[in-house]
C-alpha positions in Angstrom: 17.4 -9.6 -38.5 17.9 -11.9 -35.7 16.5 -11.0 -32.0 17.7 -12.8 -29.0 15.9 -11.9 -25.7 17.3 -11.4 -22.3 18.3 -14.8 -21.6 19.0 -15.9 -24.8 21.7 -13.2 -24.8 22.7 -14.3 -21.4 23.2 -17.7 -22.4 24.8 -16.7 -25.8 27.7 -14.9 -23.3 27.8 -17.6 -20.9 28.5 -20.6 -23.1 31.1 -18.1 -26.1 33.2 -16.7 -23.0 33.3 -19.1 -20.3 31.5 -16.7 -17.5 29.2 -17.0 -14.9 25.5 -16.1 -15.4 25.5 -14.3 -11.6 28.8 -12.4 -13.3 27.0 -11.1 -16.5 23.7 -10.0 -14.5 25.9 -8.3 -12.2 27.1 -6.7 -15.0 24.0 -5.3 -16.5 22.3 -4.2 -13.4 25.5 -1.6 -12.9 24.4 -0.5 -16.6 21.3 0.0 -16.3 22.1 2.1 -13.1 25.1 3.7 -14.6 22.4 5.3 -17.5 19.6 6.3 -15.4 17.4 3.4 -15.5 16.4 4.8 -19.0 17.7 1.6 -21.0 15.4 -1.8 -21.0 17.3 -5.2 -19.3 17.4 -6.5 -23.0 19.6 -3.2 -24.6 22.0 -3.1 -21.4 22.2 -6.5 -22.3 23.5 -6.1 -25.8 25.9 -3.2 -24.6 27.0 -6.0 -22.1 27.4 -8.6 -25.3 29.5 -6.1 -26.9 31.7 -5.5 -24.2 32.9 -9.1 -24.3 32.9 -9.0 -28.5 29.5 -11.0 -28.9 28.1 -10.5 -32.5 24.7 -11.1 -31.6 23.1 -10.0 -35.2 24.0 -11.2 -38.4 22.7 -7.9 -40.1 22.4 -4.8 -38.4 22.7 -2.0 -40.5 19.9 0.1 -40.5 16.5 -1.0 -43.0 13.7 1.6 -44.3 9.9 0.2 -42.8 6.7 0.9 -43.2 5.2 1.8 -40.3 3.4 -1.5 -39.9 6.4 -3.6 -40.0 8.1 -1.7 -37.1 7.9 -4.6 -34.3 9.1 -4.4 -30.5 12.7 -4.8 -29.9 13.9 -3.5 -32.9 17.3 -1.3 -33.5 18.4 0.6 -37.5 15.2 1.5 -37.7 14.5 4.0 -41.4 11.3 5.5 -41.5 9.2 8.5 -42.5 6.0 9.8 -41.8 3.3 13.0 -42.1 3.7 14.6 -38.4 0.0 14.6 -37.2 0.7 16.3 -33.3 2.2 19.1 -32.2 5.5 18.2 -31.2 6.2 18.6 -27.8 9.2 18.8 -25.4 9.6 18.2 -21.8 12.4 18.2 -19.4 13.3 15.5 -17.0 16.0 16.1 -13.8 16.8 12.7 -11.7 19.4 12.6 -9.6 21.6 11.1 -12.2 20.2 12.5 -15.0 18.4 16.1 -16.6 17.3 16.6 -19.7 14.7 16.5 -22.8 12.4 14.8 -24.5 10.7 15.3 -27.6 7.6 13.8 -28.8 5.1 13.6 -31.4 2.5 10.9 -33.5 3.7 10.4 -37.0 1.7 8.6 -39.8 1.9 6.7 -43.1 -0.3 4.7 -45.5 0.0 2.0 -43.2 -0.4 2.8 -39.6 0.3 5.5 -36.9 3.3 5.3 -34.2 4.6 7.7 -31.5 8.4 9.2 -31.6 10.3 9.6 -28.7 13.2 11.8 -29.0 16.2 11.8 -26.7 18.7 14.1 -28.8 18.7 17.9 -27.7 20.0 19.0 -30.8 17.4 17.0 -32.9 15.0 18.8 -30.5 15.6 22.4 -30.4 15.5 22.2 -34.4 11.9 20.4 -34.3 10.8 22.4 -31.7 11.2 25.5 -33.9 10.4 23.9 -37.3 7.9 20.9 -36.9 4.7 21.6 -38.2 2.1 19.5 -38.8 1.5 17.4 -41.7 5.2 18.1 -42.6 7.0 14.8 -43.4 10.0 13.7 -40.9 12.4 11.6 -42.0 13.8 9.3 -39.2 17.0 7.3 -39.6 18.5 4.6 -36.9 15.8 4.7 -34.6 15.2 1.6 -32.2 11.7 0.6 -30.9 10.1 -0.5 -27.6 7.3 -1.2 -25.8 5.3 1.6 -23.7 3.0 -0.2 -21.4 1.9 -1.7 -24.8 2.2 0.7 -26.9 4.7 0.6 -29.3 6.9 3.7 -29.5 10.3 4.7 -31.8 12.6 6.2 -29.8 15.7 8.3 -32.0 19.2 9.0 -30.1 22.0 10.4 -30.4 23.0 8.1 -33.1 20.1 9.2 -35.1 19.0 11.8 -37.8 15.9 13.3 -38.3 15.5 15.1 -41.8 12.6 17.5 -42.5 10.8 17.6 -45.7 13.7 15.6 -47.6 13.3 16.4 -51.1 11.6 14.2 -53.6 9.7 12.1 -50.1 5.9 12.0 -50.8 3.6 10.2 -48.3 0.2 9.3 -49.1 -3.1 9.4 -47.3 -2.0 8.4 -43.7 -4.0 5.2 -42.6 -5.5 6.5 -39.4 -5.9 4.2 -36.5 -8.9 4.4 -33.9 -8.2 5.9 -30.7 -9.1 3.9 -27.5 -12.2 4.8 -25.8 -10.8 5.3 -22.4 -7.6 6.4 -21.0 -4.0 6.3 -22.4 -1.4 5.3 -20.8 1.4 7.6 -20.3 4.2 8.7 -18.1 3.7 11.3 -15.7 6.1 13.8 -17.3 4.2 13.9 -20.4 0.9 14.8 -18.8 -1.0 17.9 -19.7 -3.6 19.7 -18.8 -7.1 17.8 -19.5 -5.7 14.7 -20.5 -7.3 11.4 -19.7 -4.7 8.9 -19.0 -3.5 5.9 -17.3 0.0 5.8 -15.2 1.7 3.6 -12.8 4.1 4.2 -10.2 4.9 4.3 -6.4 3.3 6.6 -3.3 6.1 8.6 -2.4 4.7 11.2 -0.2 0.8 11.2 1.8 -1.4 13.8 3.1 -3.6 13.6 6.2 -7.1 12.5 5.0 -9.8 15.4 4.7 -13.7 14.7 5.2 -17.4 16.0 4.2 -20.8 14.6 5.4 -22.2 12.6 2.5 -25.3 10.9 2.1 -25.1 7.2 2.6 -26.9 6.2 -0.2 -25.8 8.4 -3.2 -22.6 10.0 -1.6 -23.3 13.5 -2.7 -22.5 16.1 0.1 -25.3 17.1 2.2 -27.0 20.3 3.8 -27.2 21.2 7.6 -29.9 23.0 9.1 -30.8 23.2 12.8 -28.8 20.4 12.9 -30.7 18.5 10.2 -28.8 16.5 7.6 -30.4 16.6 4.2 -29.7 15.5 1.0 -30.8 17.6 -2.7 -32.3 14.1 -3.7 -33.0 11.6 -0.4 -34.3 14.3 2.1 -33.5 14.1 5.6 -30.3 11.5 6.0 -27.5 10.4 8.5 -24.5 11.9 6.9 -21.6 9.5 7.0 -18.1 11.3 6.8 -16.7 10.7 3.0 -12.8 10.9 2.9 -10.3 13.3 0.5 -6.6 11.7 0.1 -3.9 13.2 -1.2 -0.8 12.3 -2.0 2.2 12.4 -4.3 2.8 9.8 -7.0 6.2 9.2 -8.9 7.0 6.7 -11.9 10.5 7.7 -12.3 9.8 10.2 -15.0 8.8 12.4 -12.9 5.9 12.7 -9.9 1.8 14.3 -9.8 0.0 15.4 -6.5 -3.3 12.8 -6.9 -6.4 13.6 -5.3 -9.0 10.9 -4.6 -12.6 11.4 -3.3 -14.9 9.4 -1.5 -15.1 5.9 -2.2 -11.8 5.8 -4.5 -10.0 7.4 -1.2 -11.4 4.5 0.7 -10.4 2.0 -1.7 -6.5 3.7 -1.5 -6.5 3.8 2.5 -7.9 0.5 3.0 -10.3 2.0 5.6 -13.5 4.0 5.5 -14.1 7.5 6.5 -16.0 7.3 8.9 -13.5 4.3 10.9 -10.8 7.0 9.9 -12.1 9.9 11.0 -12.7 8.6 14.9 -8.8 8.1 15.0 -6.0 10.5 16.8 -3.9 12.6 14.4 -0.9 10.3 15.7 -2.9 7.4 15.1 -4.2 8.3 11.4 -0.3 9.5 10.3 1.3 6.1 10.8 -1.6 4.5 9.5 -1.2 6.6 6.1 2.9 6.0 6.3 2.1 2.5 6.2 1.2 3.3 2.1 4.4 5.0 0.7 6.0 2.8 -1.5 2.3 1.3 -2.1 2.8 1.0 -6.2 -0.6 1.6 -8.2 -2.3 1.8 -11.3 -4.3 4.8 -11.3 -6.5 5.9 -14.4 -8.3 10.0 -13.8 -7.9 13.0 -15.6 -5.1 15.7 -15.3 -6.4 19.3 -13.9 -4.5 22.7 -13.8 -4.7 23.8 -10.4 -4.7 27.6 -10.8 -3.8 28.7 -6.8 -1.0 26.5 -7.2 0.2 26.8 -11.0 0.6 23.4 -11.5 -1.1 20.1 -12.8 -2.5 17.5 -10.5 -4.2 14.5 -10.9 -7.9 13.0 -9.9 -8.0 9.6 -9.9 -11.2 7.9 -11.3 -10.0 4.3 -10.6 -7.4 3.0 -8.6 -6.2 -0.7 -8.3 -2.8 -2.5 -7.0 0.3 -3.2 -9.0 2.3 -6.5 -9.7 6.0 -4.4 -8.9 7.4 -6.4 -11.8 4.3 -4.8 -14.5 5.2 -1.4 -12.8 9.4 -1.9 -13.5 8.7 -2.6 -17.3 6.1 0.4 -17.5 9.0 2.6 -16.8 11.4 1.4 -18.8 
């Protein structure tokens, strides 16, 4: 199977049909807008190449694969695998957009991959049926790249087939799992999971503080208005910072909460110059972060006042805004 990218397509259109390449960009942006931003540059590309009657594949009927031969970027995907999660569903609601998504890891003998599943039908059956270790067999699937990791993702075009009769797969070749943090979008968070997400400040909370000591930032004691820490004794407390605020990736948005030096690192300032500033004076310094876009890695936590999940960040760093638009494609 052939694969052109992005501006190999775009040139392909230019040069066959005689249009502008400002024309044909034009064309995809108002695609990808018109579908929820939930379709990569490169496939509102090919819808855009099939518009104007542009074969852009020689073959493209759909091909069984191993697991390990599924590469990025590729559509008629045929495969079947032992399911080895739980599948799971959760719903999305943009303003152009609501709806679900299924997910779940599935293996063979050669590898492990996750599934993305758009289809509500396809859904509501494997959400009542799947089981693990039962074998799922995927037809015309396409797959892309999830801040590297690749994923299958399975439309409306696509069948999924439970235990199909006569379908054995053998011992599933398991792959190692990263030490660290995974990288997922913020609607598939859960309780206790480690992960890793990018996105955009959207909404901020006035800064809280607590005396800490200075030299191992735990908080410390006052009596008779001395300042004591459990393991340094008598200190001079500075004031050590709690941020909040809300973070969004387009999938959906998580309240973060970041102690001490990590809240520093966010605001750009240290408690202590912070927390000598007016109210007025600290809000339009915060305000000056929304649209601030971040990679934050921390662990998800179910707040129980609240009922809901929330995020504490145990590393923060800046964004290139182009690495944040293709993590949320």
């Amino acid at each position: 199977m052939l694969k052109l990218n992005y501006d190999e397509i775009i040139e392909k259109i230019v040069t066959e049909k005689g249009v502008t390449k400002e024309e044909v960009e034009k064309k995809i942006v108002e695609k990808i807008a018109n579908l929820s931003d939930l379709i990569s540059k490169e496939g509102a590309a090919h819808i855009i190449a099939n518009q104007y009657g542009i074969k852009l594949f020689e073959n493209f009927a759909p091909r069984d694969y191993k697991i390990s031969e599924i590469a990025k970027g590729v559509n008629g995907i045929n495969v079947a695998g032992k399911i080895l999660t739980d599948f799971e569903v959760r719903e999305f609601n943009t303003p152009k957009r609501q709806g679900k998504l299924g997910f779940c890891s599935i293996g063979d003998e050669s590898g492990v991959i996750r599934l993305v599943i758009w289809d509500e039908k396809i859904i509501d059956n494997l959400k009542v049926n799947a089981k693990k270790d039962s074998i799922l067999k995927i037809n015309d699937a396409y797959s892309r790249d999830n801040n590297g990791y690749l994923e299958i993702h399975l439309g409306s075009r696509g069948k999924a087939v439970l235990n199909p009769e006569g379908l054995v797969i053998g011992e599933v070749k398991q792959v190692s799992a990263e030490v660290g943090y995974s990288k997922k979008n913020i609607i598939e968070l859960k309780a206790d999971d480690r992960a890793e997400i990018y996105g955009t400040i959207v909404q901020v909370y006035e800064p809280r503080y607590y005396d800490a000591c200075e030299k191992c930032g735990k908080k410390v004691l006052e009596q008779e208005g001395v300042q004591s820490c459990k393991d340094h004794g008598t200190v001079v407390a500075k004031k050590s910072p709690v941020f909040n605020f809300f973070f969004d990736d387009a999938s959906a948005n998580i309240r973060v909460v970041c102690f001490a030096q990590l809240a520093e690192e966010v605001l750009g300032k240290s408690g202590n110059e912070l927390s000598v500033l007016k109210p007025e004076e600290v809000e339009l310094y915060t305000k000056k972060l929304l649209g601030k876009q971040m990679v934050i890695q921390g662990r998800v936590n179910k707040n129980i006042n609240f009922d809901r999940l929330e995020f504490v960040a145990n590393s923060v760093k800046g964004a290139d805004p182009v690495e944040v638009l293709e993590s949320l494609k």
